[in-house]
Backbone as XML, in Angstrom:
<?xml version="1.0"?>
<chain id="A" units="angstrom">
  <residue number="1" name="UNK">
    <atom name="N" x="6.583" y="-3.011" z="18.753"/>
    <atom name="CA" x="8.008" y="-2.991" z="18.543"/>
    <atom name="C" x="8.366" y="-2.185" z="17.305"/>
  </residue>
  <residue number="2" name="UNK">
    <atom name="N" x="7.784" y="-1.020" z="17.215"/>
    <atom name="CA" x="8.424" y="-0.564" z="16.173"/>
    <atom name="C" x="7.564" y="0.005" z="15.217"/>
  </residue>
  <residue number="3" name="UNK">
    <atom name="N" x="6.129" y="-0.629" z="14.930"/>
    <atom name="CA" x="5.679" y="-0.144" z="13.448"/>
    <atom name="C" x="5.585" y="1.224" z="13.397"/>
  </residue>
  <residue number="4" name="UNK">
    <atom name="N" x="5.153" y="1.692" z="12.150"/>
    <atom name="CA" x="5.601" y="3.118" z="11.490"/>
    <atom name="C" x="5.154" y="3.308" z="10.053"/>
  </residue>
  <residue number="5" name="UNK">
    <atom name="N" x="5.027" y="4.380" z="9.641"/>
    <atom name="CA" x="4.302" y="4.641" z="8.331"/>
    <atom name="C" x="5.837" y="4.953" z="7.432"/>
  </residue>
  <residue number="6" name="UNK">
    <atom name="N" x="6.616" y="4.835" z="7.873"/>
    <atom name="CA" x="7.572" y="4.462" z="7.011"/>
    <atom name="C" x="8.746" y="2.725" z="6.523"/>
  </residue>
  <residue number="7" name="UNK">
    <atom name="N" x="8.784" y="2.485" z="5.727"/>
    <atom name="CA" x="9.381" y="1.170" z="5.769"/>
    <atom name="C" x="11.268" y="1.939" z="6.243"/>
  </residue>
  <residue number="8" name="UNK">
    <atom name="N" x="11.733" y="0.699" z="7.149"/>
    <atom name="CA" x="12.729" y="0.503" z="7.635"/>
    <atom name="C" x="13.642" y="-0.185" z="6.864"/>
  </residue>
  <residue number="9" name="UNK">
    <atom name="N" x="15.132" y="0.150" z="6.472"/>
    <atom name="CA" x="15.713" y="-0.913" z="5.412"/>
    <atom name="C" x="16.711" y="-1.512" z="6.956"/>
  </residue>
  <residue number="10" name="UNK">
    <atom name="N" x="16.691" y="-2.669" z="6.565"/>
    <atom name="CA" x="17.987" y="-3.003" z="7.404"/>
    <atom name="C" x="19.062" y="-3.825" z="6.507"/>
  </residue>
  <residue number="11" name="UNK">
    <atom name="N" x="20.105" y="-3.477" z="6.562"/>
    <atom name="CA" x="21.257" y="-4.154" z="5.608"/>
    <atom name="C" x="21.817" y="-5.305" z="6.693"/>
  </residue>
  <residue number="12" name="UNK">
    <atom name="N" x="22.340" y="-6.042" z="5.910"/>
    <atom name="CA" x="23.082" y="-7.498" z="6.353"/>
    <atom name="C" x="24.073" y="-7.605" z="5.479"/>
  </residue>
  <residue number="13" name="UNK">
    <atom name="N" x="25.618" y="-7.381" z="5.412"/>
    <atom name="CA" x="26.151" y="-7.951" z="4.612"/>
    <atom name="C" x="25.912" y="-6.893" z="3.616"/>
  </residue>
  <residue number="14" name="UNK">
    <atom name="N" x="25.402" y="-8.183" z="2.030"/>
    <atom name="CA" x="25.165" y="-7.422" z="0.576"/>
    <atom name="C" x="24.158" y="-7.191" z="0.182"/>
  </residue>
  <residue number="15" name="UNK">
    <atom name="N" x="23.155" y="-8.228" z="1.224"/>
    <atom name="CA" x="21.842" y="-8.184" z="0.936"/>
    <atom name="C" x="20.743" y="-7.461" z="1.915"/>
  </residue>
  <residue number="16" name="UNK">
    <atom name="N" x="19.458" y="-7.399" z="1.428"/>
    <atom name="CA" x="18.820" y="-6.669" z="2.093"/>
    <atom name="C" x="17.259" y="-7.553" z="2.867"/>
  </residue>
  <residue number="17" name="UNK">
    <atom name="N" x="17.138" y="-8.260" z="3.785"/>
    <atom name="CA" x="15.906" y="-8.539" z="3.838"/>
    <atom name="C" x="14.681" y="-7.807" z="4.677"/>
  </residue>
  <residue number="18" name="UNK">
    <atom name="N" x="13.387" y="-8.287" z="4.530"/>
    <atom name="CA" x="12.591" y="-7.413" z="5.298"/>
    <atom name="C" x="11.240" y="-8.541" z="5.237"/>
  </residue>
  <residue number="19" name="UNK">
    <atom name="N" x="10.911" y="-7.951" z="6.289"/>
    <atom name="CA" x="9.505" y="-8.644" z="6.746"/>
    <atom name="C" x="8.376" y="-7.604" z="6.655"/>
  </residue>
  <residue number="20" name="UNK">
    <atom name="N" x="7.316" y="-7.779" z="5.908"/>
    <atom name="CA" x="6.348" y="-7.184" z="6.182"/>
    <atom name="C" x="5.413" y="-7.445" z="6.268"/>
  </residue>
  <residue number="21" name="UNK">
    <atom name="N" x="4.032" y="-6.928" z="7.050"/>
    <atom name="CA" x="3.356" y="-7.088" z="7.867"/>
    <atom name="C" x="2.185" y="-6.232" z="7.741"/>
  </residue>
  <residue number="22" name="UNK">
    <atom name="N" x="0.897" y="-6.650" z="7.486"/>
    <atom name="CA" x="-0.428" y="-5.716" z="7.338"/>
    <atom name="C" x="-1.522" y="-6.418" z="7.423"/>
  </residue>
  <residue number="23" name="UNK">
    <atom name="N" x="-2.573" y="-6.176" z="7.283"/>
    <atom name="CA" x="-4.050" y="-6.293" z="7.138"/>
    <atom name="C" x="-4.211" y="-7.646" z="6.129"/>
  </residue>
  <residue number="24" name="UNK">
    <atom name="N" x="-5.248" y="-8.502" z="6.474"/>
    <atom name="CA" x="-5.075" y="-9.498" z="5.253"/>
    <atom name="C" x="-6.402" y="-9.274" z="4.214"/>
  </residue>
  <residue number="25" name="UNK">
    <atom name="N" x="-7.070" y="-7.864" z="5.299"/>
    <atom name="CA" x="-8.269" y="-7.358" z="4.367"/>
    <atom name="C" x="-7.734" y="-6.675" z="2.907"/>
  </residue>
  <residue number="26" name="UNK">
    <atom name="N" x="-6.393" y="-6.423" z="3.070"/>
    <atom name="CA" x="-6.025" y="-6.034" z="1.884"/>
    <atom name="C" x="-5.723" y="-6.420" z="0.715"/>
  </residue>
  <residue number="27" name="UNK">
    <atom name="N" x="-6.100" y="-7.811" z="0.861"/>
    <atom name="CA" x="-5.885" y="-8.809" z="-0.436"/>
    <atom name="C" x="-7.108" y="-9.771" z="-0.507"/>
  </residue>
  <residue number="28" name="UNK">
    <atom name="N" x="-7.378" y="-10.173" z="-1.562"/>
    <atom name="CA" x="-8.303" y="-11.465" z="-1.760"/>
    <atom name="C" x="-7.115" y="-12.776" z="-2.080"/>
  </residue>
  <residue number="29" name="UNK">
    <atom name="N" x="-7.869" y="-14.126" z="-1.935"/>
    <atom name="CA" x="-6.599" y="-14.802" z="-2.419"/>
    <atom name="C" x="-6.489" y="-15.069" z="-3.704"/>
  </residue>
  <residue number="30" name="UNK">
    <atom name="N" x="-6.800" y="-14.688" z="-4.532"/>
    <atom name="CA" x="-6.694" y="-14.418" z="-6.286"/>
    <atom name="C" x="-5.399" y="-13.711" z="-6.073"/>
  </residue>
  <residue number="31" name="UNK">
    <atom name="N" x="-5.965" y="-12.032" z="-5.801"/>
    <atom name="CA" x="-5.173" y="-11.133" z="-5.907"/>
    <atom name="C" x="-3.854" y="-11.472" z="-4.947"/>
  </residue>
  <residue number="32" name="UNK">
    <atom name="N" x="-3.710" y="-12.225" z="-4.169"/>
    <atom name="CA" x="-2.407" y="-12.619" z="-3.160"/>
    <atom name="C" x="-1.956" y="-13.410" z="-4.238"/>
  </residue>
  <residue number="33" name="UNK">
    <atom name="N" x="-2.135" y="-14.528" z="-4.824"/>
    <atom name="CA" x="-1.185" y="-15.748" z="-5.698"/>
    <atom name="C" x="-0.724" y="-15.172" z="-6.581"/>
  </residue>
  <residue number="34" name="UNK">
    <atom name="N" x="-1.437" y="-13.769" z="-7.050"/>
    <atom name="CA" x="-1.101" y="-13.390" z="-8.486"/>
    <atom name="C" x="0.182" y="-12.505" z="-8.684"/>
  </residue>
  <residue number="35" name="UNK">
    <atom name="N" x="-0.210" y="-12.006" z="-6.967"/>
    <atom name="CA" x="1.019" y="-10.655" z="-6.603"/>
    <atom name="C" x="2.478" y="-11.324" z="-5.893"/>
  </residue>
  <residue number="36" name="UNK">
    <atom name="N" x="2.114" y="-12.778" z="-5.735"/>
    <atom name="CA" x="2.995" y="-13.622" z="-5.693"/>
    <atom name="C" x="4.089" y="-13.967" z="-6.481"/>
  </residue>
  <residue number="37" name="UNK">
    <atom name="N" x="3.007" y="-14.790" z="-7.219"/>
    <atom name="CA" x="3.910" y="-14.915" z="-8.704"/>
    <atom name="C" x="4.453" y="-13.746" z="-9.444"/>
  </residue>
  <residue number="38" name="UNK">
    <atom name="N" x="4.160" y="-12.716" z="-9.509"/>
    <atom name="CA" x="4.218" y="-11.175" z="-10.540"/>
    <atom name="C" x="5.693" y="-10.993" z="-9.750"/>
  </residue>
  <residue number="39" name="UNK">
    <atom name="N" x="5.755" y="-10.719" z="-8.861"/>
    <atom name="CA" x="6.978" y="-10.046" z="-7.983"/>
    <atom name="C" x="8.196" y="-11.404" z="-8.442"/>
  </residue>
  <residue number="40" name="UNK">
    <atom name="N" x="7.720" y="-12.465" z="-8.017"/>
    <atom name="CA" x="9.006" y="-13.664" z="-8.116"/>
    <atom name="C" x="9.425" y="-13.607" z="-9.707"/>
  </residue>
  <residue number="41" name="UNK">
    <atom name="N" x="8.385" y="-13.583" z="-10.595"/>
    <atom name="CA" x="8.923" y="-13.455" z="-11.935"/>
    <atom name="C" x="9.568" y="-12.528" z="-12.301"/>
  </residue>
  <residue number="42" name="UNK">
    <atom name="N" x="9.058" y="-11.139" z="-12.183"/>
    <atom name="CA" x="9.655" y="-10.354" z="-12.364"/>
    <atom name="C" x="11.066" y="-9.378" z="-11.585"/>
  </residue>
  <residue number="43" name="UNK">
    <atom name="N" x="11.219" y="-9.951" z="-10.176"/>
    <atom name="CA" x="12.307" y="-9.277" z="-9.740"/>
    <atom name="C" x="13.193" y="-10.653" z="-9.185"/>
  </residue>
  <residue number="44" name="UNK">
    <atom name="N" x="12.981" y="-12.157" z="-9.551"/>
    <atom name="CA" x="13.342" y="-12.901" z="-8.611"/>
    <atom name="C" x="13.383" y="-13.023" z="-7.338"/>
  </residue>
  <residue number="45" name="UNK">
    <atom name="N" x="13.087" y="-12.567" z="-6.439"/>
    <atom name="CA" x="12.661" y="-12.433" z="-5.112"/>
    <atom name="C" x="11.896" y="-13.717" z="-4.688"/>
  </residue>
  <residue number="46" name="UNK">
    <atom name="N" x="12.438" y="-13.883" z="-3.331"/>
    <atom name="CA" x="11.726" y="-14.834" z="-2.761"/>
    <atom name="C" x="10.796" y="-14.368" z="-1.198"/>
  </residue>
  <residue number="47" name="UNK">
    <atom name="N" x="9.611" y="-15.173" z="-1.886"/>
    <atom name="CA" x="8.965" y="-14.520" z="-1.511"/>
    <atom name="C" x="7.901" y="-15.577" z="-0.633"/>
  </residue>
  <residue number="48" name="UNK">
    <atom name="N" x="7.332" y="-15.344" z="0.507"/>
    <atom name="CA" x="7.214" y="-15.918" z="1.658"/>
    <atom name="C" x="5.697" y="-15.538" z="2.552"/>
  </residue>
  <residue number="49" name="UNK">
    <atom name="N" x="4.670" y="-16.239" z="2.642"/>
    <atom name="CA" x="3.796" y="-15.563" z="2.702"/>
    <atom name="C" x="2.863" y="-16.600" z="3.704"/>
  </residue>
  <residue number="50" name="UNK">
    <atom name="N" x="2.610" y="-16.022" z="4.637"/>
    <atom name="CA" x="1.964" y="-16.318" z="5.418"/>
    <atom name="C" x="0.921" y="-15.816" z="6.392"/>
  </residue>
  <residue number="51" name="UNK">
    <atom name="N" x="-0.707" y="-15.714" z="7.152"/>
    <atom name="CA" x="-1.505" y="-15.668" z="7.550"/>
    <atom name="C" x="-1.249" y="-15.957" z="8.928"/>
  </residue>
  <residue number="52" name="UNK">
    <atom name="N" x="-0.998" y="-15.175" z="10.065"/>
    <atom name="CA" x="-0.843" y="-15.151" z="11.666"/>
    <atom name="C" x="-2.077" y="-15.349" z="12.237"/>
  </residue>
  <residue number="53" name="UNK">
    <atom name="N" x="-2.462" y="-15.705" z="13.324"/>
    <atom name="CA" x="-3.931" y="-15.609" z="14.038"/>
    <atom name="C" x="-4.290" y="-14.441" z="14.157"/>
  </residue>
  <residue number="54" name="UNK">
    <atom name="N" x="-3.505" y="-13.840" z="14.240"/>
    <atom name="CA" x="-4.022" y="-11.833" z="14.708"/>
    <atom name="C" x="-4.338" y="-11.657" z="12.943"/>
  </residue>
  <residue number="55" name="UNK">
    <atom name="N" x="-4.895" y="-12.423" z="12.329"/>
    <atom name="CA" x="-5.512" y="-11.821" z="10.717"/>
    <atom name="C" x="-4.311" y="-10.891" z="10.291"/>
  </residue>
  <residue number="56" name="UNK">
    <atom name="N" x="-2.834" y="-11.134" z="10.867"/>
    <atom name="CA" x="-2.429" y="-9.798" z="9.729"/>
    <atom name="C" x="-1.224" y="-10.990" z="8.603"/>
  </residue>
  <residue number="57" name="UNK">
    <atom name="N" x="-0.760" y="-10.220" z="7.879"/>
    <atom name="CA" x="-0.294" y="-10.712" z="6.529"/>
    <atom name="C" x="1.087" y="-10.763" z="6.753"/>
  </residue>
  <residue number="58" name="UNK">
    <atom name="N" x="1.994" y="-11.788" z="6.416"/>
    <atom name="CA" x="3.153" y="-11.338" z="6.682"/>
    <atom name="C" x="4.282" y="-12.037" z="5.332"/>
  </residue>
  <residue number="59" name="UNK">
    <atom name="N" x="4.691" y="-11.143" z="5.324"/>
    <atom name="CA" x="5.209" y="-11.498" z="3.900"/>
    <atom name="C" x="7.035" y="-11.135" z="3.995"/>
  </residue>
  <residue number="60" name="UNK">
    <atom name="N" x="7.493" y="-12.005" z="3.949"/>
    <atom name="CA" x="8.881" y="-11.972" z="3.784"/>
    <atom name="C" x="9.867" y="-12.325" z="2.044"/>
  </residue>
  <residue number="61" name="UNK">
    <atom name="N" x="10.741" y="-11.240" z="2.207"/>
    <atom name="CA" x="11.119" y="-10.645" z="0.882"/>
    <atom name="C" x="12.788" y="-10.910" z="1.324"/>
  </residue>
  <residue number="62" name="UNK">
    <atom name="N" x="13.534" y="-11.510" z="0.228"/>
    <atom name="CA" x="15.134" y="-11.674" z="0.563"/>
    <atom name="C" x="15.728" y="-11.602" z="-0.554"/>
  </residue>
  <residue number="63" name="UNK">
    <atom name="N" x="16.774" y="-10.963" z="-0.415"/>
    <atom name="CA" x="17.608" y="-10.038" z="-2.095"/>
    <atom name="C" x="17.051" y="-9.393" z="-2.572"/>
  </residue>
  <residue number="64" name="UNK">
    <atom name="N" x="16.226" y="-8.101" z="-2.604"/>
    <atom name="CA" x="16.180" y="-7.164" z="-3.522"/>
    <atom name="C" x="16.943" y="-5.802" z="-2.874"/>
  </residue>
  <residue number="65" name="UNK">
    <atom name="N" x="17.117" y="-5.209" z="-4.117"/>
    <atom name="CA" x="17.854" y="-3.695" z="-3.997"/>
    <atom name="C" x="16.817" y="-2.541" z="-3.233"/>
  </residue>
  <residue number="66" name="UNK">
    <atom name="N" x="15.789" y="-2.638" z="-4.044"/>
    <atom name="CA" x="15.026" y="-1.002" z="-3.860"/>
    <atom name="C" x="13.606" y="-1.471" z="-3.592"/>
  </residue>
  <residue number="67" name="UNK">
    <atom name="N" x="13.628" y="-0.735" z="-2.028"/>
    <atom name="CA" x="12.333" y="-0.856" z="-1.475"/>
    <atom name="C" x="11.287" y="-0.031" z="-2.611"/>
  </residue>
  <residue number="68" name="UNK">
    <atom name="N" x="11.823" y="1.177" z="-3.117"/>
    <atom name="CA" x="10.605" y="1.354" z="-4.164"/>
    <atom name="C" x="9.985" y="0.779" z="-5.372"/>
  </residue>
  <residue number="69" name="UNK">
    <atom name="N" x="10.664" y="0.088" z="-5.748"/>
    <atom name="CA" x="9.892" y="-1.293" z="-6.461"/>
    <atom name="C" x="9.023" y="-2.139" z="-5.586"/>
  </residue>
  <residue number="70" name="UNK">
    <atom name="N" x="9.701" y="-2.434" z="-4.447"/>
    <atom name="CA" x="8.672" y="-2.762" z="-3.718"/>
    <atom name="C" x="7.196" y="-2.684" z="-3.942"/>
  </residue>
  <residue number="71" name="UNK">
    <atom name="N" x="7.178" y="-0.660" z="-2.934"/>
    <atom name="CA" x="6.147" y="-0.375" z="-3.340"/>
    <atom name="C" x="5.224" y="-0.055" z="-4.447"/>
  </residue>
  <residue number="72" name="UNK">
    <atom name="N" x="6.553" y="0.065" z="-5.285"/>
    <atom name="CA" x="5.438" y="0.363" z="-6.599"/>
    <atom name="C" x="4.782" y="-0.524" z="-6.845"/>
  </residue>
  <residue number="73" name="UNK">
    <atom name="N" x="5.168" y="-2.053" z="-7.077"/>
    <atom name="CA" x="4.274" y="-3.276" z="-7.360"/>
    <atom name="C" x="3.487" y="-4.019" z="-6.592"/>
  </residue>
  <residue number="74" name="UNK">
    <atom name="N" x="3.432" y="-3.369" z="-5.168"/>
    <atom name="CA" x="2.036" y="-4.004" z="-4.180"/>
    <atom name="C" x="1.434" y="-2.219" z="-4.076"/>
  </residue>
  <residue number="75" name="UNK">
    <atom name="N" x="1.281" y="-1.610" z="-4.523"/>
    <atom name="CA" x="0.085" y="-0.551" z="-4.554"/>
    <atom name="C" x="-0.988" y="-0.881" z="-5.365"/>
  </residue>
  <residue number="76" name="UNK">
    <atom name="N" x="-1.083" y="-2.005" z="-6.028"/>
    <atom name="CA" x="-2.160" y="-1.778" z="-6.683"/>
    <atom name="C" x="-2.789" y="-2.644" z="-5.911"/>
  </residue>
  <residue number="77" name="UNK">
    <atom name="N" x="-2.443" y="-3.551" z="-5.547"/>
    <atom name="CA" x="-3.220" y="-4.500" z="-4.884"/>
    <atom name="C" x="-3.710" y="-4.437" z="-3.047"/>
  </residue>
  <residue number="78" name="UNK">
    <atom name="N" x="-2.956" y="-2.922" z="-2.982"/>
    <atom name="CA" x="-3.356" y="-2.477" z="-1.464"/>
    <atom name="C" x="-4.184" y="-1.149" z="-1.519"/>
  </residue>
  <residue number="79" name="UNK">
    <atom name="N" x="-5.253" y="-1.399" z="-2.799"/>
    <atom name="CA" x="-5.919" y="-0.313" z="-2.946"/>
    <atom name="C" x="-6.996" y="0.223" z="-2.155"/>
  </residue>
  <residue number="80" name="UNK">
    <atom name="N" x="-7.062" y="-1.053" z="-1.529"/>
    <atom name="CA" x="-8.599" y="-0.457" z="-0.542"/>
    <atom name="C" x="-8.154" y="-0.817" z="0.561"/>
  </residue>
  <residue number="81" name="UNK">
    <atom name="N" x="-6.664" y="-0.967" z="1.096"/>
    <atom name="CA" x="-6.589" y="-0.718" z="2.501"/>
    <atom name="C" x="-5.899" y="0.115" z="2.567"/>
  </residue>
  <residue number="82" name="UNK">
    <atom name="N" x="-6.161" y="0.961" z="3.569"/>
    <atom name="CA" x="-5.850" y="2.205" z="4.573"/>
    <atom name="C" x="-4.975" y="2.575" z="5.688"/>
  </residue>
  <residue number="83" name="UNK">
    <atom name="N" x="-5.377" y="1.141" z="6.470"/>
    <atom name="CA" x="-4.605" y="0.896" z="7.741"/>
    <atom name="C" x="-3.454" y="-0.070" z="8.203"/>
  </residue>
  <residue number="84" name="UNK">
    <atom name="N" x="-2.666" y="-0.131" z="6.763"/>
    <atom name="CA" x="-1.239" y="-1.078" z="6.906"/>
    <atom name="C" x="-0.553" y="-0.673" z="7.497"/>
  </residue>
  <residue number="85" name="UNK">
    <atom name="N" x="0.905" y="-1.575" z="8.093"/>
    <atom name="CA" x="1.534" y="-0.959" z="8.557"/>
    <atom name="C" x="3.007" y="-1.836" z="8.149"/>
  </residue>
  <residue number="86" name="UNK">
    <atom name="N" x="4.226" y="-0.956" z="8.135"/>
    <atom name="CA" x="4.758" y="-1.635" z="7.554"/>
    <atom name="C" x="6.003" y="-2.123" z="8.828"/>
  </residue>
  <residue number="87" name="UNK">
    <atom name="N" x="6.260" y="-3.434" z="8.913"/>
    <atom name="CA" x="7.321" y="-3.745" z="9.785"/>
    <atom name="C" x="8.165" y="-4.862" z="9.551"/>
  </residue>
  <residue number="88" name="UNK">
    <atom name="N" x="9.815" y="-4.588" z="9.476"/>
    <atom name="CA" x="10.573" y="-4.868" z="8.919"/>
    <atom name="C" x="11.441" y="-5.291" z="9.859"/>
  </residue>
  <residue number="89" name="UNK">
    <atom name="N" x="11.844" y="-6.682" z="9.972"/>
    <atom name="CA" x="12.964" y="-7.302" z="10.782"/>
    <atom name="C" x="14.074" y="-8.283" z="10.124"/>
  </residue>
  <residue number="90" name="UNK">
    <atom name="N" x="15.050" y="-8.008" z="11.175"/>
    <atom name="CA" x="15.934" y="-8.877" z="10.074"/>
    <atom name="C" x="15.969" y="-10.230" z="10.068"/>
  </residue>
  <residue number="91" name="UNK">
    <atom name="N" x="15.983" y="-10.879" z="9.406"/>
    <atom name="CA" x="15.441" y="-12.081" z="8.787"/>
    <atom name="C" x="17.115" y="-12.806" z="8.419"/>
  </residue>
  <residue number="92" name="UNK">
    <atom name="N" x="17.293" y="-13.942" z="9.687"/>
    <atom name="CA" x="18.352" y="-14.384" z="9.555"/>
    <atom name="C" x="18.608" y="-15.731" z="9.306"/>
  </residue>
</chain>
């Protein structure tokens, strides 16, 4: 339904939410609690995180402005995966 090597914004209203979705090889769970907490402290974001049977990651994000903060602050921790993908639904 959709995935793509680009992230999708979808607006609602004032706010912006998004779901995303990848590999769960791309995190250890150290590095998941830490990138947890880092994002909620620092941008307030709520943040939502959960493990599907198909092993992929899904992480839901509600109120922030700029998907490039986003990415800037989960690149470090998606350093050794390759094959993410990013997919974004609206979250109502």
């Amino acid at each position: 339904m959709g995935d793509g090597s680009l992230v999708q914004m979808h607006k609602k209203q004032n706010y912006q939410n998004y779901r995303v979705q990848f590999s769960t090889e791309c995190f250890n769970k150290d590095s998941l609690i830490h990138f947890k907490e880092k994002i909620e402290q620092k941008y307030g974001w709520s943040l939502k995180i959960g493990v599907h049977t198909s092993k992929k990651l899904v992480i839901n994000i509600y109120n922030f402005q700029n998907i490039l903060d986003f990415l800037n602050i989960t690149s470090p921790y998606m350093i050794d995966c390759f094959s993410y993908k990013w997919r974004t639904t609206i979250v109502k």
